[in-house]
C-alpha positions in Angstrom: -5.3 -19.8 -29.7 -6.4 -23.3 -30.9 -3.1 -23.8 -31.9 -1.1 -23.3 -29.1 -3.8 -25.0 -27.3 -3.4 -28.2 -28.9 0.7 -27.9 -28.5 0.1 -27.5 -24.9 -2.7 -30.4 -25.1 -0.2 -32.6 -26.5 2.4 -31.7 -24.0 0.7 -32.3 -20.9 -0.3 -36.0 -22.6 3.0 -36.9 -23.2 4.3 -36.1 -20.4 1.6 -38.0 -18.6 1.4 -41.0 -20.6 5.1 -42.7 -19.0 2.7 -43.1 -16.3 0.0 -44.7 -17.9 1.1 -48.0 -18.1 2.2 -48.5 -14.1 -0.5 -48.3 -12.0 1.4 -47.9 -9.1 3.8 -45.5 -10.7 0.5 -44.1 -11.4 -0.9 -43.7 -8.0 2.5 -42.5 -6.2 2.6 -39.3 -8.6 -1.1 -38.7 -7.8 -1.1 -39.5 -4.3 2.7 -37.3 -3.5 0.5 -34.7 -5.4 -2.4 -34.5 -3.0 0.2 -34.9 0.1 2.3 -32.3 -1.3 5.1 -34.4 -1.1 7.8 -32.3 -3.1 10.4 -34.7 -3.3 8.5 -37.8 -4.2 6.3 -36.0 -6.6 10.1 -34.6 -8.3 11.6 -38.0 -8.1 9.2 -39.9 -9.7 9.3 -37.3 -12.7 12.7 -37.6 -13.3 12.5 -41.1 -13.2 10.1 -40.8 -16.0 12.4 -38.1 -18.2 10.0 -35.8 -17.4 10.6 -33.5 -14.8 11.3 -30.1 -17.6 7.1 -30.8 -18.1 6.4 -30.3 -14.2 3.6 -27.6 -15.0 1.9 -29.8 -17.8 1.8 -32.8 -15.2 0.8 -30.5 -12.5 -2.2 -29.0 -14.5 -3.3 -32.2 -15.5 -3.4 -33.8 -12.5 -5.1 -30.7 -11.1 -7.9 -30.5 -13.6 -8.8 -34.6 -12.7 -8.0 -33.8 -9.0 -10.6 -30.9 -9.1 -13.3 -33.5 -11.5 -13.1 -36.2 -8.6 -13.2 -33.5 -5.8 -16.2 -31.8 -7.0 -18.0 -34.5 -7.8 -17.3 -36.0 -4.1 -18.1 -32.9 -2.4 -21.3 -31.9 -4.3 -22.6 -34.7 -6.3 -23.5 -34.4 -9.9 -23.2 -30.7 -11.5 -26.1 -29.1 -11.7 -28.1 -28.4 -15.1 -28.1 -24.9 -14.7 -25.5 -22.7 -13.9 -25.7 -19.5 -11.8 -24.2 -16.4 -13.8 -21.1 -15.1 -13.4 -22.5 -11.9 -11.5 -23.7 -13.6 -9.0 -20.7 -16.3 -8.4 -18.7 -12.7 -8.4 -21.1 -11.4 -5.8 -20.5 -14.4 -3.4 -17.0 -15.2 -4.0 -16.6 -11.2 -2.6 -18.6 -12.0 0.3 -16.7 -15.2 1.6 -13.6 -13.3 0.4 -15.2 -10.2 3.5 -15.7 -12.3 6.1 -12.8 -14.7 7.4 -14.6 -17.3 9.3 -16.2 -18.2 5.9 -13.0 -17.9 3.7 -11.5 -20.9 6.6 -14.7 -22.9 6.6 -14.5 -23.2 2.8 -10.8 -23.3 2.5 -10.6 -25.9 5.6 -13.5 -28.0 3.7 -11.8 -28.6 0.8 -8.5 -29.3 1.7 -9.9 -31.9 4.2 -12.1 -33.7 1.4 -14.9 -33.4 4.0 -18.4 -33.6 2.1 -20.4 -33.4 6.0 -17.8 -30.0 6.6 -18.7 -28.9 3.0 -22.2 -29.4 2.8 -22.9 -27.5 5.9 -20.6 -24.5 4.5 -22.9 -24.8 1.5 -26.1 -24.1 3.7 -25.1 -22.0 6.2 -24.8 -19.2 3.3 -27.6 -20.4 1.6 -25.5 -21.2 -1.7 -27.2 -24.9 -2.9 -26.9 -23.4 -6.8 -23.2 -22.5 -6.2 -21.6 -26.0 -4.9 -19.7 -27.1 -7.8 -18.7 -23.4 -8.7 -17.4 -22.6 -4.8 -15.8 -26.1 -5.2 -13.9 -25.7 -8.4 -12.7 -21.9 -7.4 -10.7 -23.5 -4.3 -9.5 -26.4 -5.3 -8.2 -24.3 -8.4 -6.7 -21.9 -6.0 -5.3 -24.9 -4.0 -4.2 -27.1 -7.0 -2.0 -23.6 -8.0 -0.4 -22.9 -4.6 0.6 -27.2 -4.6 2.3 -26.9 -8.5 4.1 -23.8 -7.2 5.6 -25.4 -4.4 6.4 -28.8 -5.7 7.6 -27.0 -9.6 10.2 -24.8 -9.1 13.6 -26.1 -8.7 13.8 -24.4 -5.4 11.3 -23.0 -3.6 11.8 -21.0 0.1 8.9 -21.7 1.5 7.5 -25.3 1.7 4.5 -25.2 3.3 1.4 -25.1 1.3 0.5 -21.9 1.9 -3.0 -20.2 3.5 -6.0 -21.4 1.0 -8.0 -19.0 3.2 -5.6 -15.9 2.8 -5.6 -17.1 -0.8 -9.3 -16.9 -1.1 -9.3 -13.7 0.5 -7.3 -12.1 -2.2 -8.8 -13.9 -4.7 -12.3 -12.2 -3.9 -10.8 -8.8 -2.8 -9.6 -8.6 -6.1 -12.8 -9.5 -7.9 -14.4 -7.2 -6.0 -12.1 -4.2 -7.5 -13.7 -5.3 -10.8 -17.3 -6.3 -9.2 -17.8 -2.4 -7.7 -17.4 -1.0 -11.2 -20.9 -2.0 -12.6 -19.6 -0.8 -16.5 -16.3 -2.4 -15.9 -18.4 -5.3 -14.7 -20.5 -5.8 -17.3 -17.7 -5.3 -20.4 -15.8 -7.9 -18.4 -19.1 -10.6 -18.4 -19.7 -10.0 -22.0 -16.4 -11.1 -23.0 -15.7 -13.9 -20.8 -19.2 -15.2 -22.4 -17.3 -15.1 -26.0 -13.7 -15.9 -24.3 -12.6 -12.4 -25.3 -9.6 -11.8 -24.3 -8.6 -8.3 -24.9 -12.0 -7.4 -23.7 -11.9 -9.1 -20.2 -8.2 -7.6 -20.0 -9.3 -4.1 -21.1 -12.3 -4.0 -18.6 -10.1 -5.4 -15.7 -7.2 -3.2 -16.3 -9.7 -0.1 -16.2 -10.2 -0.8 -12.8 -6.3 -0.9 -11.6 -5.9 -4.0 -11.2 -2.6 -5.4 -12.8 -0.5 -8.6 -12.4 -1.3 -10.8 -9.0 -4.6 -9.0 -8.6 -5.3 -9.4 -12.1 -4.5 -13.0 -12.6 -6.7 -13.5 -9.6 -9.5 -11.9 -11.2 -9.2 -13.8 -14.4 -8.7 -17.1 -12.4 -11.9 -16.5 -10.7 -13.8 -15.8 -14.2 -12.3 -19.4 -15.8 -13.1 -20.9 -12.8 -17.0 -19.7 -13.4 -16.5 -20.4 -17.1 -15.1 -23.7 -16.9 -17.8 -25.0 -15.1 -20.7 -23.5 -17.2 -19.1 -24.7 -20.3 -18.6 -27.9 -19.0 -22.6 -28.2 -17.8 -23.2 -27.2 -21.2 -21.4 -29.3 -23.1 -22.0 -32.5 -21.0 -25.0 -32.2 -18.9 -27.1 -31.3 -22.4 -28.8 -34.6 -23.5 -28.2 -37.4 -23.0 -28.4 -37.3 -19.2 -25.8 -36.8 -17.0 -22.8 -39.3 -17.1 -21.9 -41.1 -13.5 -20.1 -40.2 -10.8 -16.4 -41.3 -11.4 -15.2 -45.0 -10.2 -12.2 -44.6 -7.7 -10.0 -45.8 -10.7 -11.3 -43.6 -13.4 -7.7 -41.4 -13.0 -6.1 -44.2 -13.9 -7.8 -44.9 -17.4 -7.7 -41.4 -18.3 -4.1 -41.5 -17.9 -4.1 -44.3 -20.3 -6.7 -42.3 -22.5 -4.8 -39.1 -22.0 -1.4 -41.2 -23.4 -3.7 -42.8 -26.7 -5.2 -39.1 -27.8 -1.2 -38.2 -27.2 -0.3 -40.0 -30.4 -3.1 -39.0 -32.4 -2.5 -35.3 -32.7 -5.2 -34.8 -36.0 -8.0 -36.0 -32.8 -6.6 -33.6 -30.6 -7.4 -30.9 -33.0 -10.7 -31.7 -33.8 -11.7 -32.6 -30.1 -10.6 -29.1 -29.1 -11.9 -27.0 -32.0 -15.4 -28.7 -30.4 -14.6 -27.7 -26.9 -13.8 -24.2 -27.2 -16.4 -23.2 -29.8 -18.4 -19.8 -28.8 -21.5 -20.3 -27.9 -21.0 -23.9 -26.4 -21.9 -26.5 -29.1 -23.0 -29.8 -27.3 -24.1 -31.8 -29.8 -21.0 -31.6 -32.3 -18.9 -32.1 -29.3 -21.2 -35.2 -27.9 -20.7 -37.1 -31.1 -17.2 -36.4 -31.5 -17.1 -38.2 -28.2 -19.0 -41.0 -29.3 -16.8 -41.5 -32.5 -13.3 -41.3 -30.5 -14.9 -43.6 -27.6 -14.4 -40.9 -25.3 -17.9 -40.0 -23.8 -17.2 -41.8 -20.6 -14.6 -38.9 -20.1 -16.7 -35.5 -21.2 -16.4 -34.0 -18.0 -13.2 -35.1 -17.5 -11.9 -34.1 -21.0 -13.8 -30.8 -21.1 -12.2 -29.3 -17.5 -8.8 -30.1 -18.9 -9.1 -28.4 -22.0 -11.2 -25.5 -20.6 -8.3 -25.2 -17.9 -5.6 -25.2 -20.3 -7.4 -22.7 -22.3 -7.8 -20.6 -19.2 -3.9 -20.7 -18.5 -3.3 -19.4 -22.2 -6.4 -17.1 -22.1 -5.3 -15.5 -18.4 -2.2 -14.4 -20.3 -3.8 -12.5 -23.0 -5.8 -11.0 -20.2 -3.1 -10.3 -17.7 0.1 -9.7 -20.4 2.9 -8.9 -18.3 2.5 -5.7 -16.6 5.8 -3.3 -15.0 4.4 -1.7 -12.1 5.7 0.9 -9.3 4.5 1.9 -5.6 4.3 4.7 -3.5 5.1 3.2 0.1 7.5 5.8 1.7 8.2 9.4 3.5 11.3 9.3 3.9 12.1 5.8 5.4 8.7 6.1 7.2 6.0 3.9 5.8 2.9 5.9 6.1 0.8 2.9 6.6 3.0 2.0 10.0 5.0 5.1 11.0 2.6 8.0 10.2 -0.9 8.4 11.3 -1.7 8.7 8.0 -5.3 7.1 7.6 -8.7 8.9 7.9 -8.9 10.2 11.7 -5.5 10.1 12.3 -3.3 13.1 13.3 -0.9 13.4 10.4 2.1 12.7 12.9 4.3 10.3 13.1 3.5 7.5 15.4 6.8 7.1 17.4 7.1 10.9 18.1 4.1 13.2 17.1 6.5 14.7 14.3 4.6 17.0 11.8 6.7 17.0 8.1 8.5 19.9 7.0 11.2 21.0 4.2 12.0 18.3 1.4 10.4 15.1 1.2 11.2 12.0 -0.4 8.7 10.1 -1.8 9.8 6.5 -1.9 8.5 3.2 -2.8 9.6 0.5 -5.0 9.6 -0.8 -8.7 8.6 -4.1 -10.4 9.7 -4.2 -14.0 8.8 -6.9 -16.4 11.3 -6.7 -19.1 8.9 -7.8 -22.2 5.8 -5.5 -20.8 5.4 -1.7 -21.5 7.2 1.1 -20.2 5.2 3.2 -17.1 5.3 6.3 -16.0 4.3 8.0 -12.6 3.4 10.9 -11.4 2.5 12.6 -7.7 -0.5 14.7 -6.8 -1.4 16.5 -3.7 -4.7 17.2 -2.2 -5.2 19.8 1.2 -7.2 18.0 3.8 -8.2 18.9 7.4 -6.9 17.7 10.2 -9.1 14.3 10.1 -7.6 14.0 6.2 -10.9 14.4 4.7 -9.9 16.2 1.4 -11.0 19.9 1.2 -10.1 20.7 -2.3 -9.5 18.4 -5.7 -6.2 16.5 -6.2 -3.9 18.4 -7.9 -0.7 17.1 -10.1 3.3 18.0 -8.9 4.7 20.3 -11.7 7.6 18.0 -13.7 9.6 20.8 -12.4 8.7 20.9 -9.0 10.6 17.4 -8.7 13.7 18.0 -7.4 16.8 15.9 -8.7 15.6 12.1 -7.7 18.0 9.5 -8.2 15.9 6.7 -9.0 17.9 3.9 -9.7 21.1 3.3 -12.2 22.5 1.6 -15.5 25.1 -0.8 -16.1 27.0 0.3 -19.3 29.4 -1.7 -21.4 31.5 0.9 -21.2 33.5 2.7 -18.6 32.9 3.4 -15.5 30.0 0.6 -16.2 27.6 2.1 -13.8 25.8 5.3 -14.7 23.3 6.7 -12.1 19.7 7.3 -13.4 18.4 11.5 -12.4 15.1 12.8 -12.6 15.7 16.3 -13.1 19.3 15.4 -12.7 22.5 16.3 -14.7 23.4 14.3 -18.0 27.3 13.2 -18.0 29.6 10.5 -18.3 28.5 8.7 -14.9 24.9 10.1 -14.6 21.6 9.9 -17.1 19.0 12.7 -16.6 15.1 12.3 -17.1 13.0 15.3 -18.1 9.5 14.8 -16.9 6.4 15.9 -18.7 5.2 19.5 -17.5 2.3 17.8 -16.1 4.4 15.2 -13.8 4.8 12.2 -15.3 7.6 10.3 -15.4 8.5 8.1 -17.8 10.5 4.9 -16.0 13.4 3.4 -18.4 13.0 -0.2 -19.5 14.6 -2.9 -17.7 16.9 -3.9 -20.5 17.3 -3.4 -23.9 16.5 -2.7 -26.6 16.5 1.0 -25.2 13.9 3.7 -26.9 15.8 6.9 -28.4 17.2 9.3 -26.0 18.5 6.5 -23.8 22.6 5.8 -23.4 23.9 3.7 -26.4 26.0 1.5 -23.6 23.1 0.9 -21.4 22.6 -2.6 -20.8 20.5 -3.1 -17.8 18.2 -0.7 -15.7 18.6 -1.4 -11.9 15.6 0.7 -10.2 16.1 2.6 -6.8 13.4 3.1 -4.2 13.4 7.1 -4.7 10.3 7.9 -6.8 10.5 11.8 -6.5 11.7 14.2 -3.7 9.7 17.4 -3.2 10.0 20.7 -1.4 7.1 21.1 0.9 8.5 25.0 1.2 8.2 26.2 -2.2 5.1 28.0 -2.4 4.5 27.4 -6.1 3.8 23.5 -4.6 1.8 23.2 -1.7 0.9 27.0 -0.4 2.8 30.1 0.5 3.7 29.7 4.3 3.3 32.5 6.5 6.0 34.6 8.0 4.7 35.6 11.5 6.2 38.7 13.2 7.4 38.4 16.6 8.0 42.1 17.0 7.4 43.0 20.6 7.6 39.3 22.0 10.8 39.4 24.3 11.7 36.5 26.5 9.3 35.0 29.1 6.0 36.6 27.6 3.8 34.1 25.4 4.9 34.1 21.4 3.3 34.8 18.3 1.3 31.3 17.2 -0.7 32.2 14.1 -3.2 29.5 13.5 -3.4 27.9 9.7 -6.1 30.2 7.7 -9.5 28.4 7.6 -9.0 25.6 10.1 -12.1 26.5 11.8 -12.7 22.8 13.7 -15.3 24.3 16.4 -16.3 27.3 18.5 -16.4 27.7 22.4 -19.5 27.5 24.6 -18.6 28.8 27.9 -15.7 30.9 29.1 -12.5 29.3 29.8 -10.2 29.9 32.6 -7.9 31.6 34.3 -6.2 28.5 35.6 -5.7 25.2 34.6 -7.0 23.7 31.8 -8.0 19.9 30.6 -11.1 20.2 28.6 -12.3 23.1 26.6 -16.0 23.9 26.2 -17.1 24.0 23.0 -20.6 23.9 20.8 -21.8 20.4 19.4 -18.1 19.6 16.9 -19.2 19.0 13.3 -16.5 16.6 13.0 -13.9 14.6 15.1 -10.6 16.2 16.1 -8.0 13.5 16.7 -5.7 13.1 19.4 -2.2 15.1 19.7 -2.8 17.9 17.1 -2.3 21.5 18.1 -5.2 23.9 18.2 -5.2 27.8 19.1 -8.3 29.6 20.7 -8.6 33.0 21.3 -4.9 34.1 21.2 -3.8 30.8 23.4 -2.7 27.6 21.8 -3.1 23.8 23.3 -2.1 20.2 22.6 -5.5 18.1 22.0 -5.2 15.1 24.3 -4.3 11.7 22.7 -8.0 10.7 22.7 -9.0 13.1 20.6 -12.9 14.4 20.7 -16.0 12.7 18.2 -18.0 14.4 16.3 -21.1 16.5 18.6 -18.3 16.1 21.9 -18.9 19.3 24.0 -15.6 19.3 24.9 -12.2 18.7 23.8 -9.7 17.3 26.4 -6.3 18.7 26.1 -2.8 18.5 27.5 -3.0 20.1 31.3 -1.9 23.8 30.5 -2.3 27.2 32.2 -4.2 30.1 31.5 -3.5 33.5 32.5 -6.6 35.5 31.5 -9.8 34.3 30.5 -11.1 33.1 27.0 -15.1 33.9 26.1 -17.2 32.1 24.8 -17.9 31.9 21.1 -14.2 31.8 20.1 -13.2 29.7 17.1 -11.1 26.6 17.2 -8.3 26.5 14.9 -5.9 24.2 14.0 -2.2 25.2 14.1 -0.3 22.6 11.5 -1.9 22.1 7.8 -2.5 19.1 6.2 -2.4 17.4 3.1 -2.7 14.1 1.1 -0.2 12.8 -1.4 -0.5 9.5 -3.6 1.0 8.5 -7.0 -0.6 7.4 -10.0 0.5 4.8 -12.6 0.2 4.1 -15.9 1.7 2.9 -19.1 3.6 4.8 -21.7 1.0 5.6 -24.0 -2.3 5.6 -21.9 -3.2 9.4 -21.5 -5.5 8.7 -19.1 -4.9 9.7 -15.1 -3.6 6.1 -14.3 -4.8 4.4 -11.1 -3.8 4.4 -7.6 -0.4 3.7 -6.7 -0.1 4.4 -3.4 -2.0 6.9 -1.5 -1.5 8.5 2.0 -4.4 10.0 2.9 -3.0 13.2 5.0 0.2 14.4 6.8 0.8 17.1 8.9 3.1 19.8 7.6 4.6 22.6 8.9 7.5 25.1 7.5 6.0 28.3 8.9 9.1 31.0 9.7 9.0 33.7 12.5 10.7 37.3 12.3 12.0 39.9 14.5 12.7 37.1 17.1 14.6 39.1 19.8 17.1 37.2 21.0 19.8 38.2 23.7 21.5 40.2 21.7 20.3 40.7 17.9 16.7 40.6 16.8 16.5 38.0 13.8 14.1 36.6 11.4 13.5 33.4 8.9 13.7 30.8 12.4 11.8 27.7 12.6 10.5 28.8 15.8 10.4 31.5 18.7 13.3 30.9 21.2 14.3 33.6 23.2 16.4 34.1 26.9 16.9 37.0 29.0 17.6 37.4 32.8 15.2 39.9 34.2 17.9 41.7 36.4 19.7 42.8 33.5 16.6 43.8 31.2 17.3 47.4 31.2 21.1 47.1 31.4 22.2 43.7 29.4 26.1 44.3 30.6 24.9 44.5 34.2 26.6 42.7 37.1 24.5 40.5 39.0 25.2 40.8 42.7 22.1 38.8 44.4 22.0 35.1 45.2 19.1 34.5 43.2 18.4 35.5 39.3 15.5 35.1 37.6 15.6 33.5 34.0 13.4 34.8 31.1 12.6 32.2 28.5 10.3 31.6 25.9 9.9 28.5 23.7 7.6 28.1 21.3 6.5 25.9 18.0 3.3 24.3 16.9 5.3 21.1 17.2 7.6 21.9 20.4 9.8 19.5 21.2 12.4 18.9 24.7 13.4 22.6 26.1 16.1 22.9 28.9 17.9 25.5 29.8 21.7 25.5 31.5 24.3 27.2 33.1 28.5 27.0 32.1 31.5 28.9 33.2 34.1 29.1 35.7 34.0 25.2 36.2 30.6 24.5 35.4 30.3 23.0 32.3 26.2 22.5 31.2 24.7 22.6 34.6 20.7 22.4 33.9 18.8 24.8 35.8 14.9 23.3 37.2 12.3 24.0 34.6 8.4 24.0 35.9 6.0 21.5 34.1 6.6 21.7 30.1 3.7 23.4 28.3 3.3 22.1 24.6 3.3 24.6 21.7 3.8 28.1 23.7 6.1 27.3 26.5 6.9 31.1 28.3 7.9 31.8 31.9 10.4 33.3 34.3 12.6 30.7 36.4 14.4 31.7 39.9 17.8 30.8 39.9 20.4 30.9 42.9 23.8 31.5 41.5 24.9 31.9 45.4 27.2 29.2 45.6 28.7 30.1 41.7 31.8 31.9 42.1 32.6 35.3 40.9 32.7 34.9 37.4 31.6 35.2 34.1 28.9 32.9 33.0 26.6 32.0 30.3 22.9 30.7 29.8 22.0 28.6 27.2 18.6 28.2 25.9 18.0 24.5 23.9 14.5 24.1 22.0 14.1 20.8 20.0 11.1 20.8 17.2 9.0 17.9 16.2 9.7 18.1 12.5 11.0 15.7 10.7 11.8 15.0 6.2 10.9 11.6 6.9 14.7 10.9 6.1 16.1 12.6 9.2 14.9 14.8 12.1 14.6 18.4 12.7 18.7 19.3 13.4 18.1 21.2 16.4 18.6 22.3 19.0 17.9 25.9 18.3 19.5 28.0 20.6 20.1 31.3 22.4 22.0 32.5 24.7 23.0 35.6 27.2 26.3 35.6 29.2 26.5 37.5 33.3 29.0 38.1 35.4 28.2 37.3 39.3 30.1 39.5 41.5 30.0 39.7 45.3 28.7 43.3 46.7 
């Protein structure tokens, strides 16, 4: 490391020193820096034939920026330094509460020592000063360079220090809530290890942003220790900077730039492990330098940290599993623990083939990933009820997942899991166990991979399942209809141990709101369907807590009466799904990648439906019409005024049912229906056809389910239908 260090040490000084002899030169680069003026600060570099070193003038100024700032803010550093564990501790527990992360972001960016201060002892944090000091102005000094670096940049504001703060501890605390990962990570930050800090931080999941974030936090802490060390050992402390001190380091900075043997001796002192003040305290003394120790020692420290951070954090590729469909379960699905498992816009359960979709970042110099999918069953809260289990590489059904360009023709060549190899399409066998292996993002291109590929273009398709196949999920029952005929209640089989609660007290006949039940062991959220005792309701969109005695639900009905003591069951079944990621290589179960905590899925089938006129089975749902004047002869005339309609509807996820009338000049004439009732929907309607003329008609029966893929709807309606002739007697 020492020496790329000392190239990058001699970069950043010759890139500052055309500044070092123009004070006022000087003091415009320094000052457009700290009022992140972009275009200034870019002028005046290209003035100076420097602008291609914007990040070595950027660090440096930020490393001097952060001295002075500190210094201002806190007085002297302290002689001891807290350890990193507990710097880790507190930075997570600003990074919790938000009023804190904006006191401490707000008091730094206003150079306010009053503002600071009282931060300081609101949380009781005297020993941390300079160590919460130097972790947001480092934070701060990094979203300035990467605004006022790039050639073009979209967004020109400074950015949120408090947001950035925020991630910046929930990162750490990824790392801090593993007390072995922890503690691997500490031991080599304390030797400026590398590998080991990377290898303890990666354990935990945390890749790219969140890592970098981590590692910034952790030189941040180490910058400042080794610092203390190195220049607060005897002799005494040095003073507090003179409002021109920037100035004559830039002129120092621009001397040690032409004595490159120097710089290699001053930083073989600096980044010695353990911390060796006294060979570093008289190298100072020999080069004239010990007016600048702190100074000197936060530069090189922070350069270090910018080389060590990417040993730490090498560049990672990285997927996500965001998508159903083109629902994002964290927006469009009530998806998180307690919620329903429907979809928010429509209280849709899932059904059929889902795609899984998400997105890809890939680095093109990092290591390949792969991903799999596993599935958990949950109840209807999404509290798992049984381990997480891995999708089958064969239970993936063909997934486009992205595409290469070729240099040959048709120069495009679509990439397949489980797809078909040929001249315009590139299959991928998974593992039997589920993981995929994601092609790099350019060459060179392992073995097995097209010899014209010359770019991979990912997709947002990670894997499509079949929610039906009942090697995957479960075998879904087939319930038998046989008997049910139009306008008496359906068969609704409740999903096999749902149990969610038993009744305390008889309910109905009439109508019902709340049932009666014993103390609930858990909550039931709002919307899901439930059955009890034979009948089947729609919990309201409250829901019930855990120990409610009663559970409202959707005004409904009753016929007979239901005792007490009968069991509550759910009607839909749930499950979890999330995605783990790893690299090629790492037989380990990856980390998270995306997890929806439950949906609501249903893909039960119904037999012996009688319908008008045939008696089917393998439908989605029970729909069924008759007319009861013509039950015992179905070719009947109808010679009344008034006929009564037979219908039955019926779905744990029911959706709009109408019924109408065409024929004869009537062309989908909707006939009244009473009050929908959700799930098991059965009655008989009167109908006058007095004023229809003699003719031939037919009834049309219309029942729309609440399923959806995620990528489209359920394609109802399904329908039945029975023709009559009205004749006058």
């Amino acid at each position: 490391m020492d020496g790329e260090l000392v190239e990058q040490f001699l970069q950043g000084a010759q890139a500052i020193a055309p500044f070092s002899d123009d004070e006022i030169r000087f003091w415009a680069l320094f000052d457009a820096f700290l009022a992140f003026d972009r275009t200034s600060y870019r002028r005046l570099l290209a003035d100076a034939q420097v602008l291609d070193h914007c990040e070595d003038v950027c660090q440096w100024i930020s490393s001097k920026e952060c001295v002075l700032l500190c210094m201002e803010l806190c007085g002297p550093p302290p002689e001891q330094v807290p350890g990193l564990a507990e710097f880790a501790a507190l930075a997570v527990r600003i990074s919790s509460d938000e009023q804190l992360a904006e006191a401490l972001a707000d008091a730094v960016s206003d150079r306010d020592p009053q503002a600071f201060r009282a931060f300081i002892d609101q949380i009781g944090a005297g020993p941390f000063c300079h160590l919460l000091c130097h972790w947001a102005c480092s934070i701060r000094s990094e979203l300035i360079c990467r605004v006022v670096c790039p050639p073009e940049v979209a967004d020109t504001g400074l950015g949120n220090l408090a947001d950035a703060l925020i991630a910046s501890g929930q990162a750490m605390s990824l790392l801090l809530n593993d007390e072995q990962a922890f503690a691997a990570a500490v031991a080599a930050a304390g030797n400026a290890d590398c590998e080991g800090v990377g290898a303890a931080i990666s354990s935990v999941g945390a890749f790219n942003s969140q890592c970098e974030l981590i590692c910034q936090l952790i030189c941040s802490w180490r910058c400042v220790w080794v610092c203390v060390q190195l220049c607060l050992a005897p002799p005494p402390a040095e003073a507090a900077p003179s409002a021109a001190e920037p100035f004559e380091f830039a002129k120092v900075t621009a001397r040690l730039a032409d004595n490159p043997a120097d710089v290699e001796r001053l930083i073989s002192a600096a980044v010695a492990s353990p911390p060796a003040p006294i060979p570093w305290r008289e190298l100072l003394d020999e080069l004239d330098l010990a007016a600048y120790c702190i100074q000197l020692c936060h530069w090189i420290c922070q350069l270090q940290c910018r080389i060590f951070c990417e040993c730490v954090c090498p560049p990672t590729s990285s997927a996500i599993f965001t998508e159903i469909g083109s629902l994002f379960y964290d927006f469009d699905i009530a998806s998180t623990l307690g919620g329903n498992g429907l979809t928010i816009a429509d209280n849709r359960a899932f059904y059929s083939q889902l795609q899984l979709n998400g997105g890809y970042s890939l680095v093109a110099s990092a290591p390949q990933i792969q991903y799999r999918f596993e599935w958990a069953p949950t109840d209807v809260n999404g509290n798992p009820t049984g381990p997480w289990t891995a999708v089958p590489g064969d239970k993936i059904l063909p997934t486009n997942i992205g595409q290469f360009t070729t240099s040959v023709s048709p120069f495009v060549m679509e990439v397949w899991v489980n797809g078909t190899s040929g001249p315009t399409s590139f299959s991928l066998t998974p593992s039997a166990d589920g993981w995929v292996t994601v092609p790099p993002a350019l060459p060179p291109f392992p073995a097995g991979y097209p010899a014209s590929a010359l770019q991979f273009f990912p997709g947002n398709q990670l894997a499509v399942i079949d929610t039906t196949d009942p090697a995957l999920l479960q075998p879904w029952p087939h319930t038998d209809e046989s008997g049910v005929v139009a306008g008496a209640a359906a068969n609704i089989a409740p999903a096999p141990a749902s149990d969610l609660g038993t009744t305390s007290s008889p309910i109905g006949p009439g109508t019902v709101t709340d049932l009666p039940v014993a103390s609930l062991p858990a909550a039931i959220p709002g919307g899901i369907a439930i059955a009890v005792g034979g009948i089947t309701f729609q919990v309201g969109s409250a829901g019930a807590a855990a120990s409610a005695t009663s559970i409202p639900v959707v005004s409904q009905a009753v016929a007979g009466t239901i005792p007490p003591g009968e069991t509550v069951m759910a009607l839909n079944v749930y499950y979890g799904l999330r995605m783990r990621l790893r690299t090629l290589g790492n037989l380990t179960d990856g980390s998270d990648a995306g997890t929806c905590a439950h949906i609501a899925v249903n893909n039960t089938l119904y037999d012996n439906v009688k319908h008008a006129y045939i008696t089917s089975s393998d439908n989605y749902a029970v729909y069924e019409i008759g007319i009861e004047e013509l039950v015992t002869d179905i070719c009947g005339d109808i010679e009344l005024d008034t006929i009564h309609i037979l219908f039955t509807a019926a779905h744990p996820n029911l959706g709009d049912v109408s019924i109408d009338v065409t024929g004869n000049g009537v062309f989908d004439q909707a006939v009244p229906l009473p009050t929908p009732v959700p799930i098991n929907w059965y009655d008989t309607v009167a109908y006058s056809v007095a004023s229809l003329p003699d003719c031939a008609y037919i009834l049309t029966l219309s029942v729309n389910l609440l399923l959806t893929t995620g990528s489209s709807d359920f394609p109802g309606p399904l329908q039945d239908q029975i023709a009559f002739c009205k004749t006058t007697g």
